[in-house]
N, C-alpha and C positions, 0 to 999 in steps of 0.2 A: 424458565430456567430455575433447576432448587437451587435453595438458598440455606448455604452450610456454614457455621462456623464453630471453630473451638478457639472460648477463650480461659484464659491462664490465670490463676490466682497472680503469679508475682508479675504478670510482666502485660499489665491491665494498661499502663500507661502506655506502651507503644502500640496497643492493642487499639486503645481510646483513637490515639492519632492517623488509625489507619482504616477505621470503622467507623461510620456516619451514624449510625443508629445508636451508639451509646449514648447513655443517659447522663444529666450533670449528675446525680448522684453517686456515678461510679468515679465522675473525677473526683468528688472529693473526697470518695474512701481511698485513693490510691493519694492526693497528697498527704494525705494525714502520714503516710509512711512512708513517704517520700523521702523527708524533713524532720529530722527531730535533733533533740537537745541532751547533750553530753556533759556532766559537769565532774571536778574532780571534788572529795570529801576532805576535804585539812582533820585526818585524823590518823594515829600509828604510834610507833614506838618509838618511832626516829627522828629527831630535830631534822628537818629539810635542811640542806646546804642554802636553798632560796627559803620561800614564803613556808609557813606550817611546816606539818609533820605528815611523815610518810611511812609506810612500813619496813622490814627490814629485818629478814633470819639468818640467811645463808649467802656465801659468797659464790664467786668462778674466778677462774684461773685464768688472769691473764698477762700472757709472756712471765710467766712463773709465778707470777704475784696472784694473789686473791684479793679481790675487790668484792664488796657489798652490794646484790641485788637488791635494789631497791622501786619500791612502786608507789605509786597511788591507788588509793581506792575510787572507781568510778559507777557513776550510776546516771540512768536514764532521765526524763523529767518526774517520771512514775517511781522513782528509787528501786529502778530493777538492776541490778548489776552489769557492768558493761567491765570489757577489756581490752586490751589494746594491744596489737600488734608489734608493734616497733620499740622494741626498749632504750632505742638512741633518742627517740623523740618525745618532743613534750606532752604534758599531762593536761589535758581540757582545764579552764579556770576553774576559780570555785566557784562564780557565778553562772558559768556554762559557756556554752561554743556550741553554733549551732553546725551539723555535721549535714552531708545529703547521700542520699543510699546512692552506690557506684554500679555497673551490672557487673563486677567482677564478684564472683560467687566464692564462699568460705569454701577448701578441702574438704576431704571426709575427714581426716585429723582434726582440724580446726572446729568443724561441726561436734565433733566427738567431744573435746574438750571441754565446746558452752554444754554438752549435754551431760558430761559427767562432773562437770564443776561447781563449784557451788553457787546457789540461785539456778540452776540445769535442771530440766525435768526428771531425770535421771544421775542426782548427785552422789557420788560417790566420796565424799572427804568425809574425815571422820568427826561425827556429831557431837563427841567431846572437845574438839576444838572451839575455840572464840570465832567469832562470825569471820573476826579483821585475819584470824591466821586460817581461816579456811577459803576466805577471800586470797592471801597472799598465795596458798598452795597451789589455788587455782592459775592466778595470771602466770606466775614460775612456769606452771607445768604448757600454758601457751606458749612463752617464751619461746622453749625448749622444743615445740614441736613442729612451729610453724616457722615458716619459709621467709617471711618476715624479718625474722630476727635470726643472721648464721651468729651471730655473736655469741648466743647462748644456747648450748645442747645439754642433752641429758651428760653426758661425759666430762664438761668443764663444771659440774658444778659440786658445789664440797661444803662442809660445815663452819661455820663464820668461825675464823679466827682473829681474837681479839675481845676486847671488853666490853662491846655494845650488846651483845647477848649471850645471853646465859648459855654454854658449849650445848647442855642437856637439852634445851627446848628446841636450839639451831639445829640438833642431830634428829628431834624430833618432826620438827618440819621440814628437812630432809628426808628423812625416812617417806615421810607424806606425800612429797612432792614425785619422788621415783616408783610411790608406789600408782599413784594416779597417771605418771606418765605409761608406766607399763601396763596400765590397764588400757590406755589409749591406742597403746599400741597393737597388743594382742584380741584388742574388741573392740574394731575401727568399727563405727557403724558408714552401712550407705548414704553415702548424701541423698537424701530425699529428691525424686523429682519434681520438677515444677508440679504442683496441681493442677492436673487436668479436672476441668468442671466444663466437659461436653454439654453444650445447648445448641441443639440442632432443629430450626425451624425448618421442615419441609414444605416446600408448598410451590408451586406455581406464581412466578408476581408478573405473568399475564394479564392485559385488563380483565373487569370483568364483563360478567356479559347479563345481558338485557332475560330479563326469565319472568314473562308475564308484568307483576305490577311491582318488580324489586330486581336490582342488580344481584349476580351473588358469584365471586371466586371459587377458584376452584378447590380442590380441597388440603385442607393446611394441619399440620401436625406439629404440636412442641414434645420433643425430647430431654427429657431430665435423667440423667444416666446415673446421677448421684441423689438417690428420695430424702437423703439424709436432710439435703438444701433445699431450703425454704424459699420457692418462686414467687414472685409477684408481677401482676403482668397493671404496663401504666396504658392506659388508654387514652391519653390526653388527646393522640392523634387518630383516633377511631371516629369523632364526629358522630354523627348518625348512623354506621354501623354498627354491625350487635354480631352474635356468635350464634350460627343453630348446629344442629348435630347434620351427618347424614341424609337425613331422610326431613330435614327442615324446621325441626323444633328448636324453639331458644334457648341455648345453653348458658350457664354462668361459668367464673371464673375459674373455679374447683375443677367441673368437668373440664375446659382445653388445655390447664396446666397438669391434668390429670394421664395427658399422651393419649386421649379420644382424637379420632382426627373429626374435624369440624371443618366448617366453611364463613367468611363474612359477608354478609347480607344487608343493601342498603332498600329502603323503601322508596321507588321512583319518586313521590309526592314529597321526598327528603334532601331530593336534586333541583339542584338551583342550577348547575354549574358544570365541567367537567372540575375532576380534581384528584385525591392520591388519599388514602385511608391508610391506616396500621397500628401497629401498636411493639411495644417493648416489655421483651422479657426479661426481669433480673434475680439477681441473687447473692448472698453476704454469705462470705465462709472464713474461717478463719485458719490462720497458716503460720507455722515459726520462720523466721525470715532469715535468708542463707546469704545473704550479700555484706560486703563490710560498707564501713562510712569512713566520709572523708571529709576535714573541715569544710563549709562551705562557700566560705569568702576566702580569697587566694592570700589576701594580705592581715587574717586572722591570725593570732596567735594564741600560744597557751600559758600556766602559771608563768613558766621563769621567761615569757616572749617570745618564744621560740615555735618553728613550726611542728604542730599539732601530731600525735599518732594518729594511724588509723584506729577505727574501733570495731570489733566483733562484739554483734548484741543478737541474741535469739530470743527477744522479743513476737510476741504476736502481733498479726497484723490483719486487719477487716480489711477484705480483697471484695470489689464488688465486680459481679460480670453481669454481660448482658448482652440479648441480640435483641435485631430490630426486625421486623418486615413490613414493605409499604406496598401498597396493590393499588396502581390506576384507575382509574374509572370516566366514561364518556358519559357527560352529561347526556339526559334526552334530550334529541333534537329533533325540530322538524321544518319543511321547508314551506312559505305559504305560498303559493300560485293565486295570482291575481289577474281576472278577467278585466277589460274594460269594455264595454258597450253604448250605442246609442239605444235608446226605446225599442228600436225598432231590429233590436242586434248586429247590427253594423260593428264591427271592431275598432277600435280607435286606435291611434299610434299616437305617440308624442305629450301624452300627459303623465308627469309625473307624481310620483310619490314618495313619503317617507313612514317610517315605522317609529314606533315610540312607543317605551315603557310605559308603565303607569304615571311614572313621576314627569312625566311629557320629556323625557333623557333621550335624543336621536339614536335611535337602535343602529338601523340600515338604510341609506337613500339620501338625496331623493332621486330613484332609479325611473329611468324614461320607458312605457310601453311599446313594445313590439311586436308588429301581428297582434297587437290586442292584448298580449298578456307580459308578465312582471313576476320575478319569483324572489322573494327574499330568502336567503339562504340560511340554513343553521339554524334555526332560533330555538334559544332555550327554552323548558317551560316555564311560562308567565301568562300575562295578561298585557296586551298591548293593542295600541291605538294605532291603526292605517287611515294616514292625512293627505288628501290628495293638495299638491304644492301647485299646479299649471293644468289649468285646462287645456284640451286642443281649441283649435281654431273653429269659431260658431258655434261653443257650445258654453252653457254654466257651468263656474266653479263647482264644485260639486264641496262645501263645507263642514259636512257629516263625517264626525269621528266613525270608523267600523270597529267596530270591537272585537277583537280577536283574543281566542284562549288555547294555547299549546297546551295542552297534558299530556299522559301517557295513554290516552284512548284516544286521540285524536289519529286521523287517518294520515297517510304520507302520499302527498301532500295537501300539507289546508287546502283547500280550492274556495276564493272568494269570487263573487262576481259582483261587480257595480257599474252601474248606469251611470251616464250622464245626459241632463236633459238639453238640449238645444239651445240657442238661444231664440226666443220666441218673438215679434215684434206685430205690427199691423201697420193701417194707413185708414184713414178716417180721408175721404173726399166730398167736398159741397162742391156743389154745381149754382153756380150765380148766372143772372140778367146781366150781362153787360152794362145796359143803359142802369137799369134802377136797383142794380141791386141782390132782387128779388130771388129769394132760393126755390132753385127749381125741380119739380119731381119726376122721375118717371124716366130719368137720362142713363143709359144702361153704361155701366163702363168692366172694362175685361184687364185681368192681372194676369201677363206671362210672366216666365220667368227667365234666366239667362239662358235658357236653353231653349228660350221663344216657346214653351209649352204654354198652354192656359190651363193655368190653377186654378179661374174663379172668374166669375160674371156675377152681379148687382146691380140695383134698381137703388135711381135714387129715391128716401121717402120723403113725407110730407113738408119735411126743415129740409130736402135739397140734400142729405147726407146719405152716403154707404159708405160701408166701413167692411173691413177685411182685415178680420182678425188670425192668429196662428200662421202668422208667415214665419217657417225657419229662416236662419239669419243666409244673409244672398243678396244679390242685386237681381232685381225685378223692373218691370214694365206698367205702365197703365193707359189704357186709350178710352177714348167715348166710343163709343160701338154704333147708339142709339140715341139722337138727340130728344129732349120733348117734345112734343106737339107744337108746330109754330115757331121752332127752331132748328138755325145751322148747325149739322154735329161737326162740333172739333173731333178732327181726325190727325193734331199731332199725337206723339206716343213721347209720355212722360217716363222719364228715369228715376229709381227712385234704390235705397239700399237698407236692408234690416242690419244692426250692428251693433242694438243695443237690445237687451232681454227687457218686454214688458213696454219697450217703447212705441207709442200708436203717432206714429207721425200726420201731420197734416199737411191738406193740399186745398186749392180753390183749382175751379174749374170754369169758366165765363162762357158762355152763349149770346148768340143775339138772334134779334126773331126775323124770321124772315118778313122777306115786304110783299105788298099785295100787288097782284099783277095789272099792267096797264096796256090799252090798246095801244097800237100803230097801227094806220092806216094810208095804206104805202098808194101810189097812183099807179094802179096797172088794169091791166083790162078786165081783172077777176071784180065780182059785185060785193064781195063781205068782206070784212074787216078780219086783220090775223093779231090772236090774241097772245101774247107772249110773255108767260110765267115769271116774273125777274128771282124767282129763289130759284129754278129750274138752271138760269143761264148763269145765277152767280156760284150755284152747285159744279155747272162746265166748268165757270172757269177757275174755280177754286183745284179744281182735277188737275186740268191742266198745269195750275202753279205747281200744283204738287209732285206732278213729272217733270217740271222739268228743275226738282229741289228745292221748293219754296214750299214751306210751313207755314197753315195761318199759327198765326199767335193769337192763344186765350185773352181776353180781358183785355185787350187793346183796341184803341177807335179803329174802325173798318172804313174800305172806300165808297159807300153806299151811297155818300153825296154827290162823289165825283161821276156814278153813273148816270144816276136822276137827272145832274144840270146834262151831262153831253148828250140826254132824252131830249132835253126839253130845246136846245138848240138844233137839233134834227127836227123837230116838229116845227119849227118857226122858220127853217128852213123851207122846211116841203108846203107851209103854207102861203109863203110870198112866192114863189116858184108857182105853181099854181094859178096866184090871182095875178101875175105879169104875163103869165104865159096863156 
């Protein structure tokens, strides 16, 4: 959308309150003339009836009678000549009355008068008079014109009758007075218009847009309709933007107040952030001011106490204008995508993460993975630390800051990937003697795992130990497969769980040896003797217990003795049997 304004030399103030981009500079050219200081001069020909002396030539007629015009002399705090409207009302003190400009604008009459009167750009009194009688000819002839005062016209007014002034000088400043009113009359000038002082910012306040390794708007033109006025532009709010031409070259202030149209340009590596760029045009002119004043305090008064005249002053006054334009801007952004993996690329869910600036400030998070991945959204350009907050389940923290860097050449989107390592554990098993102790080799034993697969078979060596290292974390199995030489293999099936990283847990395992086999020699009609293995039948019957839910137990006394004696009482049986029979 363009972006148009014209502002006004005199009417800068309502101008200020309606328009964001003015400058304080402009408010304080506009109250300086806002506000100003009116005082009356204790000087004239005439004893005051109150305090001082006032002037005094000519009379008016009133209800048949002629009465003495009389005035004060008034002036600015600058001793520039001021007059006053109302000749019923009081005369500003002699130390001053501070007055405030009204928007009710002087006539072309009233204009005419400051400009033909004396102290007027354009004074017409006669230059052989005294300053005090060409002063009085002047406010008379306001009197008498303006709307102000019906009290006194050109028609009531006549040469002072009486002894206060001299007939000749009183006919003379009459003559003075009617000759300046008819020149008012017959050469009213125009009331001047307001001053237009057109500044017309064109331009687009569109974001801008991304162009390789620099933002840059669209394109913007100042208008200065009057070259007389001296531009200056503040860039307080430009930041790291700059001005280039057309075609992208960097321009200074000369050229864009020059009515070149231009563009503003920021350098991506200059963006931290989004944010709004711009700048302010202004300008000081000076202007004769057309408005009257009015005391400023309601309970002010003037010399004799009384309330205050207006006052006509056509003073100059430093008018300052000015426009603004600001143009948005989207920081770069960009979003990071974060894989998570086992080793083995497995996807992981449920570990979280957070983001964090350099100064370890929580950017984003900490956001939980899904299907594996995690996207931090927006991110500025910087430099920031991704912190994994939770592992999943069986696996290590993973402690390692990632270092990630957003610029303007990074792709959309970052893509990171990070592993996480398992948790890793083992199981160290000795195989012991029952009876003594003794560690034994050569005992095979087999690791499934919860899914009753076998992960791993081992021998034990010389110390009685196998060990079985790299088990992911899980619940696992371990059995003897393979006893040693000379011994019973345990065939219960031990439980065991990985659940800490690096942990080799331990276990004992016990054997006992088998026993040596002994004859029985039973009475029957066969001639040899039948030899029977006792590791062979305690093999049976160890099977048996086991179908029918009986576990032997490791490293616990066995019932070897209780077999031996119920042998040996079968034998002492069958041999008194025998020798009776």
């Amino acid at each position: 959308m363009a972006k148009k304004r014209i502002f006004s030399f005199v009417l800068v103030l309502s101008i200020i309150l309606s328009s964001i981009g003015i400058i304080s500079d402009s408010v304080e050219a506009v109250e300086a003339s806002q506000y100003k200081r009116f005082h009356s001069i204790d000087r004239g020909n005439i004893k005051a009836q109150g305090e001082g002396y006032l002037l005094g030539y000519i009379d008016r007629k009133v209800s048949e009678k002629n009465r003495m015009i009389t005035t004060r002399i008034k002036q600015d705090e600058n001793n520039k000549p001021a007059y006053c409207l109302n000749y019923s009302l009081d005369s500003p003190k002699f130390n001053g009355n501070e007055f405030k400009r009204t928007n009710e604008k002087l006539n072309a009459k009233e204009y005419t008068a400051l400009m033909y009167g004396y102290g007027g750009p354009h004074d017409k009194t006669d230059k052989s008079l005294t300053l005090d009688e060409r002063y009085y000819i002047s406010q008379v002839a306001m009197y008498a014109i303006t709307n102000e005062t019906p009290e006194i016209t050109k028609d009531n007014l006549s040469k002072h009758i009486g002894n206060l002034v001299d007939s000749n000088k009183s006919e003379l400043i009459l003559n003075n007075i009617n000759k300046l009113i008819k020149e008012i009359n017959e050469n009213t000038l125009t009331l001047p218009e307001e001053g237009i002082m057109p500044v017309e910012i064109k331009g687009q306040v569109s974001p801008m847009k991304v162009k390789g390794h620099y933002l840059e708007s669209e394109k913007i033109q100042i208008i200065n309709s009057n070259p007389e006025i001296l531009l200056t532009i503040d860039k307080k709010d430009l930041g790291s933007a700059y001005f280039v031409d057309i075609s992208g070259n960097k321009v200074d202030d000369h050229y864009v107040l020059a009515g070149n149209e231009f563009k503003l340009r920021i350098d991506i590596e200059d963006i931290a952030k989004s944010g709004r760029v711009g700048f302010t045009v202004s300008g000081r002119a000076v202007s004769l001011n057309p408005y009257k004043y009015i005391q400023r305090h309601a309970n002010d008064s003037g010399v004799n106490g009384k309330k205050i005249q207006k006052i006509a002053w056509l003073g100059e006054t430093n008018n300052t204008f000015s426009d603004s334009i600001f143009i948005e801007y989207n920081g770069i952004k960009r979003d990071i995508e974060l894989t998570k993996t086992d080793y083995n690329g497995k996807l992981l869910d449920g570990v979280e993460f957070e983001l964090l600036d350099e100064e370890g400030n929580k950017i984003q998070g900490p956001i939980e993975t899904n299907n594996g991945k995690l996207v931090f959204k927006d991110i500025p350009l910087g430099k920031y630390n991704i912190v994994e907050t939770n592992a999943p389940k069986g696996y290590v923290l993973n402690n390692e800051k990632i270092l990630v860097e957003v610029n303007e050449a990074s792709k959309e989107p970052i893509k990171i990937n990070i592993k996480n390592r398992p948790i890793i554990g083992g199981i160290e098993i000795t195989k012991l003697d029952t009876i003594s102790g003794e560690k034994l080799s050569n005992a095979k034993f087999q690791i499934k795992n919860e899914n009753n697969e076998v992960i791993g078979e081992g021998v034990t060596d010389d110390k009685g130990i196998v060990r079985f290292d790299k088990l992911p974390y899980g619940k696992y199995t371990y059995r003897e497969i393979e006893a040693p030489k000379g011994y019973i293999i345990d065939r219960e099936e031990h439980h065991f769980e990985i659940k800490e990283d690096g942990k080799i847990l331990k276990a004992e395992v016990k054997n006992k040896k088998a026993e040596k086999a002994i004859d029985l020699h039973r009475n029957t009609n066969k001639s040899t003797k039948e030899t029977v293995p006792l590791s062979s039948n305690l093999e049976k019957n160890t099977a048996k217990e086991m179908e029918r839910g009986h576990l032997p137990k490791t490293g616990t006394l066995d019932n070897s003795i209780f077999y031996l004696l119920g042998l040996i009482f079968i034998g002492v049986g069958v041999y008194f049997r025998r020798k009776y029979l």
